[in-house]
C-alpha positions in Angstrom: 85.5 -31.8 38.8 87.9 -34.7 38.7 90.1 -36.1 41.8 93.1 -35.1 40.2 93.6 -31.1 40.4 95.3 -31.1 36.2 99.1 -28.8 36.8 98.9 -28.1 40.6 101.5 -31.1 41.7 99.1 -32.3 44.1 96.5 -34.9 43.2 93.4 -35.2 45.9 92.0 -38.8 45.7 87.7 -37.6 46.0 86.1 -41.2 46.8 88.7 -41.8 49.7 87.9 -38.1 50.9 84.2 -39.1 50.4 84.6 -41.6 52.2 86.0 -40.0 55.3 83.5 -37.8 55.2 80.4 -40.0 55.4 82.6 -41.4 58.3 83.0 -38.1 60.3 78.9 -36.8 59.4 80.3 -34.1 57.0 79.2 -35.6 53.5 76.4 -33.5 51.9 73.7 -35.2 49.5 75.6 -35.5 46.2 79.1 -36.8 45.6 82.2 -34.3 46.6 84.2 -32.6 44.3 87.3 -30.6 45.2 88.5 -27.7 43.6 92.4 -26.7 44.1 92.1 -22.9 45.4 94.8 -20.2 43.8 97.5 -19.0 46.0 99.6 -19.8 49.1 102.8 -20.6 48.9 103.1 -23.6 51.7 99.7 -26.1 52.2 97.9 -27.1 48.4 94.4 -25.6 49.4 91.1 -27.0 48.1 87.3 -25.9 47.9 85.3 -28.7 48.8 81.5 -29.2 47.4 79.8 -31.6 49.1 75.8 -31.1 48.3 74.9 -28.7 49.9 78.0 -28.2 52.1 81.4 -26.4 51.3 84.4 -26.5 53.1 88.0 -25.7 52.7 90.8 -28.7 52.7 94.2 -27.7 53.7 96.8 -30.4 53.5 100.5 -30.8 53.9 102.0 -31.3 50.2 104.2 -34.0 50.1 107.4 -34.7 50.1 110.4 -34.0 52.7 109.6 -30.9 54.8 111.9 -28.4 56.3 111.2 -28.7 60.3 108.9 -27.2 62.2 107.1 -25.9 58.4 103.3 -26.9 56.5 102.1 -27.4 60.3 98.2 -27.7 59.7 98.1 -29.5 63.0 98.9 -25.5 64.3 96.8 -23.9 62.2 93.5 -26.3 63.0 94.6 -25.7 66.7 95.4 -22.1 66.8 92.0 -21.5 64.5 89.8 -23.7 67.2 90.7 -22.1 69.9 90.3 -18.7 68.9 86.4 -19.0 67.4 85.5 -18.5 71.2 88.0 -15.5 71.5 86.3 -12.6 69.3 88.7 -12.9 66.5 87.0 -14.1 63.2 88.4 -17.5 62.1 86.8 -20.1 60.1 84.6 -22.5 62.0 86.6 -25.8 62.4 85.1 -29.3 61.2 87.9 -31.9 61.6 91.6 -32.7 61.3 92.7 -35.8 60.3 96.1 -37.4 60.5 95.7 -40.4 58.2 97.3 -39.8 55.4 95.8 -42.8 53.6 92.8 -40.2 52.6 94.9 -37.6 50.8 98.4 -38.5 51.3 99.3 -36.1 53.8 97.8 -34.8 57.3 94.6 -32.5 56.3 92.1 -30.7 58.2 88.8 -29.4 57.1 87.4 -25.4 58.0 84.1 -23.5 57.4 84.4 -22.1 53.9 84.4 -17.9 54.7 82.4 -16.2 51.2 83.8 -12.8 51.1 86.7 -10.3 49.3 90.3 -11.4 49.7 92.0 -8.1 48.8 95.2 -9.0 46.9 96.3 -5.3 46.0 97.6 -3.6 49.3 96.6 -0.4 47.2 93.4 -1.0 46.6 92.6 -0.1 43.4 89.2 0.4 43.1 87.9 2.0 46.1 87.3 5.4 47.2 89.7 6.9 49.4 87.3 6.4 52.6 87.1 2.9 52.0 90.5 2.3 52.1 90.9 3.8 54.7 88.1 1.7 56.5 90.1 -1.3 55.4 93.5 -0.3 56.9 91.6 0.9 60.1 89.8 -2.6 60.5 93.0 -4.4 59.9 94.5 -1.9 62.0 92.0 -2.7 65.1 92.0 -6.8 64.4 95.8 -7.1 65.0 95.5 -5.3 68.2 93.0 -7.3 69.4 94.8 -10.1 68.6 97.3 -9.3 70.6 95.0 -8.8 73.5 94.4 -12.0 74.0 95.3 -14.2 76.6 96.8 -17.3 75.2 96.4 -19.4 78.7 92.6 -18.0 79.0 92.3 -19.2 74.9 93.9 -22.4 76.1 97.2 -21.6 74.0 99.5 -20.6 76.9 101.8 -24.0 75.8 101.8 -22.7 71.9 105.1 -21.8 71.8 108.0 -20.7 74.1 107.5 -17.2 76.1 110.0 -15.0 76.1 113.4 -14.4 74.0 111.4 -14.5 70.8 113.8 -12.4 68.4 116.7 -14.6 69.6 115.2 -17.5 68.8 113.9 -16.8 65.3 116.8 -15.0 64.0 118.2 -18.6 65.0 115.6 -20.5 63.3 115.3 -18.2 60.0 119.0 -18.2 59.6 119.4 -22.1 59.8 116.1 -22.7 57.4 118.3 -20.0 55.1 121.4 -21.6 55.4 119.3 -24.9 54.4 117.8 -24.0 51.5 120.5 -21.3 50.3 120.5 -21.5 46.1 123.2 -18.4 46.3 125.1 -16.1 47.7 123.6 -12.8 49.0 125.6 -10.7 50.6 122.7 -8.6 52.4 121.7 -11.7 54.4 125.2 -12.2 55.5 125.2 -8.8 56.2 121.7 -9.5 58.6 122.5 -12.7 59.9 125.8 -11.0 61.7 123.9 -8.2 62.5 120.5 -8.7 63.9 121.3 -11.1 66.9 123.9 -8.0 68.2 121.2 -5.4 68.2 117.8 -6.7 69.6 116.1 -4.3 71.7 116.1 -4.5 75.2 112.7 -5.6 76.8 110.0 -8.2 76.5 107.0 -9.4 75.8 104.7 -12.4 75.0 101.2 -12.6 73.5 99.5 -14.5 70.2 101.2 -13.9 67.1 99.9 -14.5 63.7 103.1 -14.5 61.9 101.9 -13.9 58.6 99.3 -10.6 59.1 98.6 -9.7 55.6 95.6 -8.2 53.4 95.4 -11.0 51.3 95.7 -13.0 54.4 92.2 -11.5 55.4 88.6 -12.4 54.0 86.2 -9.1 54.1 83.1 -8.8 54.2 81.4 -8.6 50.4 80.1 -4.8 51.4 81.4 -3.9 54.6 84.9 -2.6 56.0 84.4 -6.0 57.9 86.7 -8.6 58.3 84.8 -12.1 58.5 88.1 -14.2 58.9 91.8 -14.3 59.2 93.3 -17.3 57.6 96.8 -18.5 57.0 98.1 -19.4 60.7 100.4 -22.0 59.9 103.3 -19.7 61.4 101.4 -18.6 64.1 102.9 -18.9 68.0 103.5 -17.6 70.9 105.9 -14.3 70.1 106.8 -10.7 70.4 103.4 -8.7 69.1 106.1 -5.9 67.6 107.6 -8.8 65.7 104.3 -9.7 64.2 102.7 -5.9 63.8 106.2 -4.9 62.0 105.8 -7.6 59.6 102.0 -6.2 58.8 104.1 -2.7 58.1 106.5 -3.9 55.6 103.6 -2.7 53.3 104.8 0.7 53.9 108.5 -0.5 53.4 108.2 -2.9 50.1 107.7 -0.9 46.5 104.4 -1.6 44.8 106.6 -2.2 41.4 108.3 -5.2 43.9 105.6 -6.8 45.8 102.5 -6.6 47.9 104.3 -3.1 48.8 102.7 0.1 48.8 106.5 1.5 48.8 106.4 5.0 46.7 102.7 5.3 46.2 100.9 8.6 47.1 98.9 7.6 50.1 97.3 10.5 51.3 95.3 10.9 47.6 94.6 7.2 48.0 93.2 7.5 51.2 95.9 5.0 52.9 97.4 5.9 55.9 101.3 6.8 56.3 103.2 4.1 58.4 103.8 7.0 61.0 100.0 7.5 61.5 98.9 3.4 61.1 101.5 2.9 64.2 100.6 5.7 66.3 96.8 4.1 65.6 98.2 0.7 66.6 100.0 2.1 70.0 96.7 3.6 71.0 94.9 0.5 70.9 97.6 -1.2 72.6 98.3 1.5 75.3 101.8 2.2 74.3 103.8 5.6 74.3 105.5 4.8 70.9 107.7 1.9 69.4 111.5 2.7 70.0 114.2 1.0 67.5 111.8 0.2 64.9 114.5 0.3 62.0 115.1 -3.2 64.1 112.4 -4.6 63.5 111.3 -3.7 59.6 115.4 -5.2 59.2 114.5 -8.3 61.4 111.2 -8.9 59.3 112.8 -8.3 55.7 115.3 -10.5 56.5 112.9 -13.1 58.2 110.8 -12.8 54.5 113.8 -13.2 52.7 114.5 -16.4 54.5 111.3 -17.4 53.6 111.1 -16.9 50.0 114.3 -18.8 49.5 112.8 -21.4 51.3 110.3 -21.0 48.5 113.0 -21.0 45.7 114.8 -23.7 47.0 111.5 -25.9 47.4 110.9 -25.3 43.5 114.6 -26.2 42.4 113.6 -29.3 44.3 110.6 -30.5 42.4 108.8 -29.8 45.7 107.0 -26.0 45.4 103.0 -25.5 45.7 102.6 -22.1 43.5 103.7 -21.9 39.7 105.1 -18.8 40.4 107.6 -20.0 43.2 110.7 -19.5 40.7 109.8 -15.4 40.5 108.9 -15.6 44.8 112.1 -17.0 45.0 113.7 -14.4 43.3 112.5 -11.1 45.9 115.0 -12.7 48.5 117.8 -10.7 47.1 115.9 -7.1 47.1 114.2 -8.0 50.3 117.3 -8.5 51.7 118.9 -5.1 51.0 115.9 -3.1 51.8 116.6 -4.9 55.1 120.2 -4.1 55.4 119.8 -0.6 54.4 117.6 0.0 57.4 119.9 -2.1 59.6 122.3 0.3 58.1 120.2 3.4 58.9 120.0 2.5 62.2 123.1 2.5 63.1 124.0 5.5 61.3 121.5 7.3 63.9 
């Protein structure tokens, strides 16, 4: 394979990357060659051969950033810590800031061979597998949020405390930013949301972006071998992250990544009311008041996100060929969220 990855956008210059990693110990017996991986959204992603060795590359893309986003620093950080913490991440090689090797800040991660599920549905599988997957997924994101980020050496990885406050905040500005047009749904939820958080707090490990297709199985097994995509992981509100994991249950299949509509007893797939009540006993909590809040909060948050998305590809600047269409979910995203801000405060 070349050093220049033909349509991506991105070009990764091999011999300085071979060089680097003769420097660090990592270069295999034959020459690298890099191969740019499908999908993601944010950091250009690339399979690395090198002899006998493989690795993944995740870089920065280039060009000017929106603050605070494409932190790989965070992800190599948050994905060290936790190999000593029970959760499955990818083994961690290096992280290099020099962006004379590949243009932009890159780190280097154990490459995890196993099933990334794409279809929340999961066509394919008998019913009792799927529900083994949801029940594993189900299980990982409690433990994640089990852990102690000052015993995982992450108790400075973000601010404790008035989480929702802050992103509403943060995912309205980045909106605001990168806003190609008017929607009047996110008007709707950027007046709203800050006026009805719910009362109480809490603080633990957040993954920000807990997914299926976030999540590398096991080639046989119900078994996740690695979670991947941290870049907006931090310190946050574990109902913020676990509601975002349920907009499955919210999103149509016909729209995306949504199993919105389907029949999920036949399939085997457990109803939102049953996959939270499994979630609360693993977490030792009674129930989860006001969580019309939170599907709103994380519809909008997505929203936010994918014109983030649509704004980047107006700009020259987007990783994914398809970041025109992502771009264009912002608008239905955004009034699924605002009817159930609606329906919440109907009740």
């Amino acid at each position: 394979m070349s050093g220049s990855d033909a349509g991506s956008g991105t070009e990764l210059d091999v011999a300085a990357l071979e060089g680097y990693l003769r420097k660090e110990g990592l270069a295999g017996a034959t020459p690298a060659r890099a191969k740019r991986l499908t999908g993601g959204q944010s950091n250009p992603t690339y399979l690395i051969d090198s002899g006998d060795r493989r690795y993944v590359l995740r870089k920065q893309p280039p060009g000017k950033l929106l603050p605070s986003a494409h932190a790989v620093d965070r992800e190599y950080r948050v994905m060290k810590a936790l190999g000593s913490q029970d959760i499955p991440v990818p083994r961690m090689y290096a992280y290099c800031t020099d962006a004379g090797v590949v243009g932009t800040p890159f780190y280097l991660m154990e490459f995890m061979d196993g099933r990334i599920l794409l279809d929340p549905s999961l066509p394919g599988f008998a019913a009792s597998e799927r529900g083994a997957i949801y029940a594993e997924m189900n299980r990982l994101i409690a433990q994640l949020h089990k852990v102690n980020p000052a015993a995982a050496s992450l108790g400075d990885f973000g601010k404790p405390g008035n989480y929702f406050a802050r992103q509403i905040t943060r995912w309205t500005r980045q909106y605001k930013e990168s806003a190609t047009e008017a929607i009047a749904a996110m008007d709707g939820l950027m007046e709203w949301l800050p006026a009805h958080i719910p009362p109480g707090d809490e603080t633990c490990l957040v993954h920000g972006d807990y997914r299926i297709d976030n999540l590398v199985f096991d080639k046989r097994e119900a078994r996740v071998i690695a979670i991947l995509d941290w870049e907006l992981a931090t310190l946050g509100h574990p109902l913020a992250d676990f509601s975002y994991h349920c907009m499955a249950w919210h999103i149509p299949a016909t729209l995306w990544r949504g199993i919105g509509g389907l029949d999920l007893p036949a399939l085997g797939i457990p109803t939102e009311a049953e996959y939270v009540d499994q979630y609360c006993r693993q977490t030792g909590r009674d129930g989860i008041a006001n969580w019309d809040f939170y599907i709103a909060y994380n519809l909008f948050r997505i929203a936010a996100i994918l014109q983030g998305i649509a704004h980047r590809a107006l700009s020259g600047n987007a990783n994914a060929d398809d970041a025109v269409e992502m771009g264009r979910r912002a608008r239905p995203l955004a009034a699924l969220g605002w009817e159930r801000a609606q329906r919440m405060m109907q009740h």
